[in-house]
N, C-alpha and C positions, 0 to 999 in steps of 0.2 A: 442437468443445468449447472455449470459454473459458480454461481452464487447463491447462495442461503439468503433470499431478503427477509425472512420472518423477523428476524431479532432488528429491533428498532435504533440500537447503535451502527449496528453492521450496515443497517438501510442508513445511515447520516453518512454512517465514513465512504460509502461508495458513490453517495450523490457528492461532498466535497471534493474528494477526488478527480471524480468526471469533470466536474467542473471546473476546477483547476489546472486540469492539465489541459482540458482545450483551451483556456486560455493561455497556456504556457505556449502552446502549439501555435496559436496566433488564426485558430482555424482553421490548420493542417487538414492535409486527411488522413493520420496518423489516428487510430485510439475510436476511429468513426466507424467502426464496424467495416473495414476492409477486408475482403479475404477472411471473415471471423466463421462465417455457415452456421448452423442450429448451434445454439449454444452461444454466442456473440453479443453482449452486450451493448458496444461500442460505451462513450462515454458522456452519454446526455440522458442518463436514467432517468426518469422523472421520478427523486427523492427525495425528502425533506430531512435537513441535518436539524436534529432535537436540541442542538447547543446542552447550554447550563440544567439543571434540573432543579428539583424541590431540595431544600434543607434536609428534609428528613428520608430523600433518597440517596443525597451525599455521603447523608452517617451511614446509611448502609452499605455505601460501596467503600467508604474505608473500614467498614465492619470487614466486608469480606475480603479488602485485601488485607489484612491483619491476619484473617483466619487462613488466609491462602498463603501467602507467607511460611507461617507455621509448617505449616503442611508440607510445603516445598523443601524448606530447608531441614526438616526430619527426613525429606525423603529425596536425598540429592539426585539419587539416579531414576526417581520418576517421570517418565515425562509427563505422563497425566494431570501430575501435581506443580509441576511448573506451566504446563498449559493455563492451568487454572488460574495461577497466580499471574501469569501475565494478563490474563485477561480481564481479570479484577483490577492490573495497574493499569492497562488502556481505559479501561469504564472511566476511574476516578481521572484520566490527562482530558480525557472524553470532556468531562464534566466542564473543563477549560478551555474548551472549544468555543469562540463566539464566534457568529453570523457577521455577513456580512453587512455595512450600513452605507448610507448615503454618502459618510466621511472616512470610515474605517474597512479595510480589506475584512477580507475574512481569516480567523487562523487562531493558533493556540496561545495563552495568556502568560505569560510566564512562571505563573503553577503549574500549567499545563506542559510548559517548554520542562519543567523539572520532573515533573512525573515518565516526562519520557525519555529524562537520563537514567531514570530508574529501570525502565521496561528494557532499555537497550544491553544490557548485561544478563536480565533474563531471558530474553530472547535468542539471544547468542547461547545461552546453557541450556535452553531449552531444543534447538536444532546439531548441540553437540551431543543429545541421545538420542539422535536419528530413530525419532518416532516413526513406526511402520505407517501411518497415517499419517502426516503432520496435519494440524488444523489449517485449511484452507481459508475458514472464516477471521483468523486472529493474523494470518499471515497477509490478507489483505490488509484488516486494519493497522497493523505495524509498518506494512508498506503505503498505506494512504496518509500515515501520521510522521513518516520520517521523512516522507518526501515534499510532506507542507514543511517543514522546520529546515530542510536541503542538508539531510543528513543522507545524502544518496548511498552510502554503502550499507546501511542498516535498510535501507529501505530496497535496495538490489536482492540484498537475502532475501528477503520477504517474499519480493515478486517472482523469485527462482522458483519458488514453493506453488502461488498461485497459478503462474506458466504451466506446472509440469501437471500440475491437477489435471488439464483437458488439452492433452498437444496439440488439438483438435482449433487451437482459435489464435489466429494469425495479430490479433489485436493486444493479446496477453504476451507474446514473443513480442510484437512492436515496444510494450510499456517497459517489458526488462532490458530493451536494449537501450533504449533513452536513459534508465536510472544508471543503468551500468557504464554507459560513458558519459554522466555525469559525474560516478563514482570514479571516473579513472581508468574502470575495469574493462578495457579494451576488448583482449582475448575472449573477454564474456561475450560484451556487448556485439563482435563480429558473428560470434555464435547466435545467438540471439536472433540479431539482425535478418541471418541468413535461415533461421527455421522459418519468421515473419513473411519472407518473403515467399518462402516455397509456398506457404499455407494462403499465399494473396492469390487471386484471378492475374493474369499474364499481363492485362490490358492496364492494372493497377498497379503492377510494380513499381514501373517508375518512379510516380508519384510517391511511391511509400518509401523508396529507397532516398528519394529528393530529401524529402523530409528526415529521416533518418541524419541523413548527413548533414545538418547543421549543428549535431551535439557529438560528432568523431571531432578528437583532438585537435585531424590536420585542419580541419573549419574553427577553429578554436570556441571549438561548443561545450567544451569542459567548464570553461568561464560560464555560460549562462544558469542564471537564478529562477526560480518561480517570481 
C-alpha cells in the first residue's frame, strides 16, 4: 500500500491535500483514482486534518525539533538524522495548520508559512544524501505542505519520491506532472505526464491528458494558484 495512514499527521496532510487539489482541479478527473489499480488512492480519502494541538504537545514538538536539530547538524552526512529533523519541523508548521471555516479557506498561519522556510533547506540536504529508502511518509507531507503555500518546486521534489515509491499508480505520475508544471519544470512534467498516462485504461486517457494540459505552459497553466 502507497500510504502509511497509522500516524495521525500523515492522515491530516493527506486528507488536506486530497482536498485541495480536487478543488484546484475544479472536479477534474485527474487525482480520482484514474488508471491508479490496487494501491490507488485517488483523492477524496475520507481524513481528518488534527489542525492546532494542545500547549503541552507544542512544547514537545519544539522539544524534539531542538533535539533533532542537534543531531542533524553533528551528523551532516546522515540521512536518518536529517529525516528526523525534518519531520520534527513539518510536526511543529503542522501545528499551524488551520481548518477550514465558513469565512476562512483552509491553510498554514504564518508561523506555519515560516517553519516551512525552515523545512525547505532540510529537505533539500536531506535528498542530497540519496537515502537508499527515502521516507515516503515525510516526502508526502513536504509535498502536501509546499503545494498548500504554491511553492511548486520544493513540492515537485517531494512528489518525485512519492511517484517512484509504487510505479504502479497512474494518479501519483498525474500529481507530479501538475506540481512540476506548476514549477516550470517542463521536461519533468512531460516525463511525468506520459508514465500517468501509460498506467491510465485507453478509454481514460483522453480525459486525463485534457486535464493535464491546462497547467503546460503553452495553455498558460504556469499562472494558475491553488
Amino acid at each position: 500500500m502507497l500510504f502509511d495512514l497509522r500516524s495521525p499527521g500523515r492522515r491530516a496532510a493527506i486528507r488536506v491535500l486530497y482536498a485541495f487539489l480536487a478543488l484546484l482541479l475544479g472536479g477534474g478527473l485527474v487525482f480520482f483514482g484514474i488508471g491508479g489499480g490496487a494501491g490507488s488512492t485517488g483523492l477524496l480519502t475520507g481524513l481528518e486534518h488534527n489542525g492546532t494541538g494542545t500547549a503541552s504537545g507544542f512544547k514537545l514538538i519544539e522539544s524534539r525539533v531542538t533535539s533533532t536539530r542537534r543531531a542533524a547538524l553533528a551528523a551532516p552526512h546522515s540521512a536518518p538524522a536529517w529525516d528526523a529533523y525534518a519531520r520534527a519541523v513539518f510536526q511543529l508548521a503542522d501545528t499551524n495548520y488551520v481548518a477550514a471555516t465558513s469565512t476562512s479557506a483552509a491553510g498554514f498561519t504564518a508561523d506555519g508559512a515560516k517553519e516551512l522556510a525552515i523545512l525547505a533547506p532540510i529537505w533539500k540536504h536531506y535528498l542530497s544524501l540519496a537515502p537508499a529508502k527515502p521516507d515516503v511518509t515525510l516526502a508526502s507531507d513536504v509535498a502536501f505542505s509546499f503545494f498548500a503555500i504554491g511553492t511548486y518546486s520544493v513540492a515537485e521534489t517531494a512528489q518525485e519520491v512519492v511517484a517512484a515509491s509504487d510505479r504502479t499508480v497512474a494518479d501519483q505520475w498525474a500529481q507530479l506532472a501538475v506540481y512540476a508544471y506548476l514549477a516550470h519544470e517542463t521536461d519533468r512534467a512531460v516525463l511525468a505526464e506520459d508514465k500517468a498516462l501509460s498506467l491510465t485504461p485507453k478509454a481514460q486517457r483522453p480525459a486525463l491528458k485534457a486535464e493535464l494540459a491546462r497547467y503546460q505552459p503553452s495553455k498558460g497553466a504556469t499562472g494558475a494558484t491553488g
